[in-house]
N, C-alpha and C positions, 0 to 999 in steps of 0.2 A: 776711631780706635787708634792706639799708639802707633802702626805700623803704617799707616795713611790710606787704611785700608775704610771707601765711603762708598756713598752711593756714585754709580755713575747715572747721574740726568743731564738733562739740559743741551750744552752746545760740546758734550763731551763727546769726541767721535765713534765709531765703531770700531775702527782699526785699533786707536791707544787700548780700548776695554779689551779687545781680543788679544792683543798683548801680555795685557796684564793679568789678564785670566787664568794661566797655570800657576803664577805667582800668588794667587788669591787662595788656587784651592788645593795647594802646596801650605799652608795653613792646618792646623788640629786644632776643630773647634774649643775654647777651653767650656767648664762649666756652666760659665754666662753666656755663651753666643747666641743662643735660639733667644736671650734679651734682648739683643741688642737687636736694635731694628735696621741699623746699615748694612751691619753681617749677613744678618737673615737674610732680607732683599737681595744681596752680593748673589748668596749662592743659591736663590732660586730661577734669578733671571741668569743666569751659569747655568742652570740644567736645561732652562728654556731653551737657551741659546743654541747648546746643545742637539734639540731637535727631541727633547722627551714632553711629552703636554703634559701640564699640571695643572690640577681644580684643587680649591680648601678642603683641609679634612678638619676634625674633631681637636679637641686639644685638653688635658690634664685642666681638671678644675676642681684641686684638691687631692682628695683620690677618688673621684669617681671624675665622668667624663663630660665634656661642655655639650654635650647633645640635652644633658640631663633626664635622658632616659630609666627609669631604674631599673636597676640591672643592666648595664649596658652590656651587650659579651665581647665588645671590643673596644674598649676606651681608649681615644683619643687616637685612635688606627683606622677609622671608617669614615667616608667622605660624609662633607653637610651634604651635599643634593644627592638625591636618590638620580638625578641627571648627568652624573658624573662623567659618563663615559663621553657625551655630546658635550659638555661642558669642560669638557678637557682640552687648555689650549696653551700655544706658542708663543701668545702674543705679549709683548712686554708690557704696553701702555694697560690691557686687563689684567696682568699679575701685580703691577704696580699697582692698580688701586684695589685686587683683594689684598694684597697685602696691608697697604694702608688704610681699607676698611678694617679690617682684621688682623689687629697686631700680635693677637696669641694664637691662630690658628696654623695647625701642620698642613701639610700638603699630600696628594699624594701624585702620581701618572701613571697612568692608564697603559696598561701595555696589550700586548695585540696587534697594533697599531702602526710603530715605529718599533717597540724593541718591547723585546719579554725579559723577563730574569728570573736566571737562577737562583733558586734560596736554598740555603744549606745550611746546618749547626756552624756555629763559627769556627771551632777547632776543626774540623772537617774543609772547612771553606781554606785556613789559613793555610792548612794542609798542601790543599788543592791547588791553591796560588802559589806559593814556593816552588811547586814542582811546573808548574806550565812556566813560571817566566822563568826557570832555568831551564828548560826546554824550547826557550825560545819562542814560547806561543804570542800571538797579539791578543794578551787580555783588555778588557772595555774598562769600562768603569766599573767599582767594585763598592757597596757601602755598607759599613758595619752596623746594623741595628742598633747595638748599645746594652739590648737584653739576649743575645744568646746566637744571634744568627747572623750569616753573611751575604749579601745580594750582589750577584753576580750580572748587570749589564749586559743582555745583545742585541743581534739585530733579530727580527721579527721571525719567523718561519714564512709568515705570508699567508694565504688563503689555500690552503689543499686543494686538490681537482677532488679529492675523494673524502670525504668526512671522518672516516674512520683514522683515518691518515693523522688525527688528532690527539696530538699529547692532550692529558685535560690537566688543568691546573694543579691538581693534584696527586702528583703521580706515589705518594705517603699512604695516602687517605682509604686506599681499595684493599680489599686482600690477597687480590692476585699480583697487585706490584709494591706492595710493604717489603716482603722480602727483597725483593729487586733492587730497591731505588729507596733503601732507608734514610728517612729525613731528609729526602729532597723533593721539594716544591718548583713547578715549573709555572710561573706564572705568562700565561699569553693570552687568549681572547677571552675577554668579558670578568679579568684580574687586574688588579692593583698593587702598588705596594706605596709605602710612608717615602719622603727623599728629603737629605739633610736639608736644614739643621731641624728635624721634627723632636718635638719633644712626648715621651711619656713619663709614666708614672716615677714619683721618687727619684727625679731631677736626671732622669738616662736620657742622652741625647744622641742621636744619629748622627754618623761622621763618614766621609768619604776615607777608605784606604786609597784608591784610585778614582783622583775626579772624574767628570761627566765630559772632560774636554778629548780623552781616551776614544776611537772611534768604535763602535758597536762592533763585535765580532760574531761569525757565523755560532749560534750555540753548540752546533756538532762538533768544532772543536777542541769546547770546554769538559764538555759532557763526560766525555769515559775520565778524567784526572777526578773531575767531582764526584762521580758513582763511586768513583773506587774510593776516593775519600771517608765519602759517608757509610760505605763498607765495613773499612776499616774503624771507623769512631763508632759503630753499633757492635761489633764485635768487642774492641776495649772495652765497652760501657758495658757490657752484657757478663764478659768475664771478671768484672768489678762489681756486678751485682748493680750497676745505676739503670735510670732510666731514660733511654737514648733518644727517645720519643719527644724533642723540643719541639713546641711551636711555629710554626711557619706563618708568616703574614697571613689574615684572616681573608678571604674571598666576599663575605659577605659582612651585614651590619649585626 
């Protein structure tokens, strides 16, 4: 690409790449980027690097999805392997060559693991973001879906001593915490999400607001700016007669 923005392989060091890393994903993908196959590689060995694991997902083929399922309920947002969560990895030399086996597939990482994220509506999210980094907070990495919602980057919660102790992925989804935690999704054990440059339907492409080179923050820090967020964007929506109910990355295929 014009700006000298390639692959790094070969005899190119670690140090020069990790240099050049904010500079890369200081970048807004344009239309074509998830074409381009230097880009693409750029910023998924960037999230590797990172420390988030990433396996192949699905990817637009047409308008329905390259699984070719029919009916698929989540095209091109659901991992190929039903092994996803084992087969989620770090390593550059195996993302380089799913990559280069598969030049149209999205990605997704597995979180639980390393880091969960927050998902919110994106007017809510952008909300939310405004106010913590004039507040001073250390937000992570931040990345915009493209169709409606914002994902919020932390670090993990870790294994509870006590089971209950567990947010579930879904804190939207029940009816004792709908009203609670409107349109916010917590993804952590046995969740996923898409991670740029993934493409879906009708040419919308995931983009970092804040790269992956951001360090993972406690999620309790985020947490109450983005409840109150999604509060407030379900009450707007609600006294505007809309329906505040967006989608939150899918759990399952």
């Amino acid at each position: 690409m014009g700006d000298g923005i390639g692959r790094y392989r070969g005899t190119e060091s670690r140090l020069s790449w990790e240099n050049r890393l904010p500079q890369w994903l200081r970048r807004r993908p344009r239309e074509d980027a998830a074409e381009d196959e230097s880009a693409r590689l750029d910023l998924l060995l960037a999230t590797a690097a990172a420390g988030l694991p990433l396996a192949p997902a699905a990817y637009p083929a047409g308008y329905s999805c390259s699984c070719e399922r029919i009916g698929c309920p989540t095209p091109a947002r659901h991992p190929v392997s039903f092994a996803w969560q084992t087969q989620s990895t770090t390593d550059r030399d195996t993302i380089e060559r799913w990559a280069d086996d598969q030049p149209e597939a999205n990605f997704i990482t597995a979180t639980g693991m390393v880091h969960d994220v927050l998902d919110v509506p994106l007017e809510a999210g952008s909300a939310a973001l405004e106010r913590l980094l004039a507040e001073g907070v250390d937000v992570g990495p931040v990345a915009e879906s493209g169709d409606g919602r914002m994902l919020f980057f932390t670090a993990t919660r870790g294994t509870p001593e006590v089971e209950d102790e567990w947010w579930p992925c879904e804190l939207d989804c029940h009816p004792e915490t709908m009203d609670e935690h409107p349109g916010l999704r917590w993804h952590s054990r046995g969740s996923y999400v898409l991670v740029p440059p993934a493409r879906l339907a009708d040419d919308v492409v995931m983009s970092w607001a804040r790269g992956p080179e951001h360090p993972l923050p406690d999620p309790l820090t985020l947490l109450e700016a983005l409840a109150d967020a999604c509060t407030k964007y379900a009450q707007d929506a609600d006294s505007q007669g809309l329906d505040h109910h967006s989608v939150a990355w899918p759990l399952s295929r």
